[in-house]
C-alpha positions as a Markdown table, in Angstrom:
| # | Residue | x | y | z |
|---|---|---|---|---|
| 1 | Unk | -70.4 | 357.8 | 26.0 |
| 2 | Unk | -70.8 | 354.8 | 23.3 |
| 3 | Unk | -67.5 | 355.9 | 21.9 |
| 4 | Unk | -65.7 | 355.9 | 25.2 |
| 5 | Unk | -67.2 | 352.4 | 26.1 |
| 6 | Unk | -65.8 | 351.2 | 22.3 |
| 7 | Unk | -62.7 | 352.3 | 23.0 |
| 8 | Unk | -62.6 | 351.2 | 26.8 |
| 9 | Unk | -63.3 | 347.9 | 24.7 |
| 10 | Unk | -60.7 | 347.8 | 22.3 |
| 11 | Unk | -57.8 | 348.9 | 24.2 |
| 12 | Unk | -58.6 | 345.7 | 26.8 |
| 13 | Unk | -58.8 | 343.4 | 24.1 |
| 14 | Unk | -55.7 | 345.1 | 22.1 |
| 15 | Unk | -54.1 | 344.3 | 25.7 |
| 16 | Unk | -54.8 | 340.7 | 25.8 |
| 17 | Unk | -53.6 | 340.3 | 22.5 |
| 18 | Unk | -50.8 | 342.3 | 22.2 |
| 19 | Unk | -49.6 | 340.4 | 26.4 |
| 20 | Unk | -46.5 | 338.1 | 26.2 |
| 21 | Unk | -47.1 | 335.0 | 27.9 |
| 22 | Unk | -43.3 | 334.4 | 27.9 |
| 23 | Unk | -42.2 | 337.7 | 29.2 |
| 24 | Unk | -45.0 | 337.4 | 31.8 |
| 25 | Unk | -43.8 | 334.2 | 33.0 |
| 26 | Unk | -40.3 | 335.6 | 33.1 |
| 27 | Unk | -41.0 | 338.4 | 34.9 |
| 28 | Unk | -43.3 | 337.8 | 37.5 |
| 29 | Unk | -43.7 | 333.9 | 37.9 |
| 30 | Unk | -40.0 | 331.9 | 37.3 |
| 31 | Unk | -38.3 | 333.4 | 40.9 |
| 32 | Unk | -41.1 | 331.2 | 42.5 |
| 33 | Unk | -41.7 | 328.3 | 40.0 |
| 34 | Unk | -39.7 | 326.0 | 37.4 |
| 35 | Unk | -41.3 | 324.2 | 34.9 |
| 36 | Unk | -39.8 | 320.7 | 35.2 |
| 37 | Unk | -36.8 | 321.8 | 37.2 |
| 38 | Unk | -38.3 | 321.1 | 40.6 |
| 39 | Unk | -39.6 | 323.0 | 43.7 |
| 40 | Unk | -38.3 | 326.7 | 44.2 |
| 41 | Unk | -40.6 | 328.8 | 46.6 |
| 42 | Unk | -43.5 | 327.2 | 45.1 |
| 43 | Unk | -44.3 | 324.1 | 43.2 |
| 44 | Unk | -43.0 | 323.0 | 40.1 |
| 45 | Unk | -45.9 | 323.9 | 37.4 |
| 46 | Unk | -44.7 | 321.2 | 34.3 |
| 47 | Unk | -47.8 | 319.2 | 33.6 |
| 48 | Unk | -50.0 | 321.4 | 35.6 |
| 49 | Unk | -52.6 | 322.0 | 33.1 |
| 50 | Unk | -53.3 | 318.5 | 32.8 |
| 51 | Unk | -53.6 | 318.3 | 36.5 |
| 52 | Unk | -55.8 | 320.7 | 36.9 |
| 53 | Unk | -58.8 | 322.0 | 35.5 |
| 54 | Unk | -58.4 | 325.7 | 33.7 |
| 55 | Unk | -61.3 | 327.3 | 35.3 |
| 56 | Unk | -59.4 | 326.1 | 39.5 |
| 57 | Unk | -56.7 | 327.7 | 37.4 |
| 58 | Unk | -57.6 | 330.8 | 36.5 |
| 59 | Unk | -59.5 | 331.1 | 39.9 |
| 60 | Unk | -56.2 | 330.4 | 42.3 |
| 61 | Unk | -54.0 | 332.5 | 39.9 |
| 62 | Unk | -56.3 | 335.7 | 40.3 |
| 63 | Unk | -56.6 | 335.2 | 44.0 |
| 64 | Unk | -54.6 | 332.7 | 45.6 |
| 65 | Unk | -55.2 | 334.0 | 49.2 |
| 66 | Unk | -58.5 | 333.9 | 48.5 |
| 67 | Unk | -58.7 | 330.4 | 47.7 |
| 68 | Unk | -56.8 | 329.4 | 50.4 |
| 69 | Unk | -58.0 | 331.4 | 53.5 |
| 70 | Unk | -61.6 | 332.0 | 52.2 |
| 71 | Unk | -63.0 | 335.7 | 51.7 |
| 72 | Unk | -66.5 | 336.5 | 53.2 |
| 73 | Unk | -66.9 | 339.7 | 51.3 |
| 74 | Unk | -66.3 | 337.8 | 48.0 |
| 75 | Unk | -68.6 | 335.6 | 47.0 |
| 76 | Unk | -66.6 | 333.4 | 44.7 |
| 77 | Unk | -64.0 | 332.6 | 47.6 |
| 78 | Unk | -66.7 | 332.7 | 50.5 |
| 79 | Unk | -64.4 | 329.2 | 51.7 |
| 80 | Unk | -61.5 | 327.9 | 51.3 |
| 81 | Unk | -60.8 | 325.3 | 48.1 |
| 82 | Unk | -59.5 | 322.3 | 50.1 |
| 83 | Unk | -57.2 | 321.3 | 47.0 |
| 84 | Unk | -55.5 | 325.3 | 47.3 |
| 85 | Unk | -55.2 | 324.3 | 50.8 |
| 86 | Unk | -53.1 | 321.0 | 50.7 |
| 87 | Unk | -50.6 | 322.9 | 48.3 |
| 88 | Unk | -50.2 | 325.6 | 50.4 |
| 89 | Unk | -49.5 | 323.5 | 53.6 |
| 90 | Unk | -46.8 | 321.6 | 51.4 |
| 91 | Unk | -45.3 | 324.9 | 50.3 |
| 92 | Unk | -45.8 | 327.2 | 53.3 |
| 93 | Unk | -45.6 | 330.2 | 54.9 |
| 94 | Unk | -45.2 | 331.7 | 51.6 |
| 95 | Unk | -48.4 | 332.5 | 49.7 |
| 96 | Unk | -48.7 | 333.2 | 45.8 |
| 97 | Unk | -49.9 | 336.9 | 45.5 |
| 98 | Unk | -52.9 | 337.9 | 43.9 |
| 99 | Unk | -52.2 | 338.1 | 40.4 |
| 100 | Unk | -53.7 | 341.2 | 38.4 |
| 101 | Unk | -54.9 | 339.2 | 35.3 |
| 102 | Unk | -57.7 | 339.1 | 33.2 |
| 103 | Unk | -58.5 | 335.3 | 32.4 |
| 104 | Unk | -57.8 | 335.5 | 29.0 |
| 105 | Unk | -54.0 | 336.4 | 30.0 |
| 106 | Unk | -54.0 | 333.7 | 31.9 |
| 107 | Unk | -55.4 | 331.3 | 29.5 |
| 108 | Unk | -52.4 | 332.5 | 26.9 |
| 109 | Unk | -50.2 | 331.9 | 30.7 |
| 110 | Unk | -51.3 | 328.3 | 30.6 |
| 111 | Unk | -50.7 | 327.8 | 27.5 |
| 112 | Unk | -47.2 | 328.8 | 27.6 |
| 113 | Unk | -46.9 | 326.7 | 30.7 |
| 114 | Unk | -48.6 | 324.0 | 28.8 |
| 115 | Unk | -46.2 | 324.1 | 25.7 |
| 116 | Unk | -43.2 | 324.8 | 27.9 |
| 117 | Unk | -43.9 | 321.2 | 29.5 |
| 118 | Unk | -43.6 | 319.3 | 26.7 |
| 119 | Unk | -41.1 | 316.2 | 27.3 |
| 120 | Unk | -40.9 | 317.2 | 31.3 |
| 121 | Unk | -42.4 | 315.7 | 34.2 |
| 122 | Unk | -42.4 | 317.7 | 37.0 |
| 123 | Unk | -40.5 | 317.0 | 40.0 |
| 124 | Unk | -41.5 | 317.9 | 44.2 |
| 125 | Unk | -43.7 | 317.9 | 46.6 |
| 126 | Unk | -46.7 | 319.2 | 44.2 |
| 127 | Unk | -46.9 | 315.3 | 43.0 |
| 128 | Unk | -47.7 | 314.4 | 47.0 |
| 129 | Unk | -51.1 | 316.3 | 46.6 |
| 130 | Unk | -53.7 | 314.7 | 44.9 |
């Protein structure tokens, strides 16, 4: 049983470290978002880990309809966030899905984003809410 929990163990973290940020981004986030090239489905994300804190981050990125509709049955989105809610009345009917990400993929996500912003500003409505 210890041995199967050890290597449960390793293999996640071999995961995490072994996730591309890049490809991720790529694959399953750029047909919604640019990062300094403006609005597409959903907001612009240059910048947006300096305006907003990691841990909102993490949350809205794990379970975006959860943070926007509230969930009862989950205590950590019992209500909705009022911030996830003024960015999805700027962007909607479309919702962000729930992501399948540990938060230490999404960290390495944001830091792509983060180092991907360098010298851009980004551009839409995303810079209405505050």
């Amino acid at each position: 049983m210890k041995i199967s929990i050890l290597l449960a163990m390793l293999f996640s973290a071999s995961s995490v470290i072994a996730w591309d940020a890049k490809k991720e981004f790529t694959t399953n986030c750029a047909t919604c978002h640019s990062i300094g090239g403006g609005d597409k489905t959903g907001p612009d994300l240059a910048g947006v880990t300096e305006r907003r804190e990691e841990k909102w981050l993490i949350k809205f990125i794990q379970y975006a309809p959860g943070m926007i509709d509230g969930d009862p049955e989950d205590e950590e989105y019992k209500t909705p966030d009022p911030l996830a809610v003024k960015i999805y009345k700027k962007y909607k009917p479309i919702k962000m899905t729930e992501q399948m990400l540990e938060p230490e993929q999404i960290k390495k996500l944001l830091a792509y984003i983060k180092e991907q912003s360098k010298g851009k500003t980004a551009k839409g409505k995303i810079l209405e809410v505050k």
